[in-house]
N, C-alpha and C positions, 0 to 999 in steps of 0.2 A: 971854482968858477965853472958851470957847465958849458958844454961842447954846444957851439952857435950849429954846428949841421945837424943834430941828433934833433928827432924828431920826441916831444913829448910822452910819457905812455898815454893812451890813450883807455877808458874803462873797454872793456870786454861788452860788446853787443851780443848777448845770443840770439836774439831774435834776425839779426842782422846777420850772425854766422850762419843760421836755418836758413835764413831764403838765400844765401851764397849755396850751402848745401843742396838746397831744390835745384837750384838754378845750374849746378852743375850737373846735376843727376838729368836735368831735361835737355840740355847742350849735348850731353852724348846721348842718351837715348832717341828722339825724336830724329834726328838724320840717319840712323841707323837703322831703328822702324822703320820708316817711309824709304829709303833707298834699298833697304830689303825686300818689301813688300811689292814696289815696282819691279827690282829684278827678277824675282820671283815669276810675276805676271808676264813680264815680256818674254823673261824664256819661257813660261807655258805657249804663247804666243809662237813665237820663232822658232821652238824646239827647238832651244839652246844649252842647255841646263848642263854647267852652272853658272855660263861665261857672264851672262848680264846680272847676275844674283852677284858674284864677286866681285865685276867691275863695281855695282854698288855699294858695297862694304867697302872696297878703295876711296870709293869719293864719299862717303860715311865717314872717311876717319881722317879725310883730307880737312873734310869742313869741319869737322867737330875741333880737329886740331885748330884752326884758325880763328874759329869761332872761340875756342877758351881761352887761345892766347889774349886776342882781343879784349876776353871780358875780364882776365885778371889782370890782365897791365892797368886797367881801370881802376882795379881795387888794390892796386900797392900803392897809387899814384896818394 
């Protein structure tokens, strides 16, 4: 008799595991770019260098963090 909570197997998407793939690869990249990129310029700016360049890599991997938890709780679901 099979198990009523077990979920079915389901076939294998690849094309659906690639754009999980992309889609991870752009979650971390893109906040990390662009929060580098402005710390960067602000300490040219302020002559701060590195403090606003690091603050941004902190909130880089704040948001990435939440941002993929977000997107994979989606995809276990």
């Amino acid at each position: 008799m099979p198990d009523l909570g077990q979920k079915p197997n389901l076939p294998i998407n690849k094309w659906r595991i690639a754009n999980l793939g992309f889609e991870m690869g752009f979650i971390i990249a893109l906040p990390l770019l662009v929060f580098i990129l402005v710390g960067k310029w602000l300490d040219a700016k302020f002559n701060s260098t590195p403090w606003l360049t690091l603050t941004g890599i902190v909130l880089a991997i704040t948001l990435t963090t939440t941002w993929l938890t977000k997107r994979l709780k989606e995809y276990i679901k």
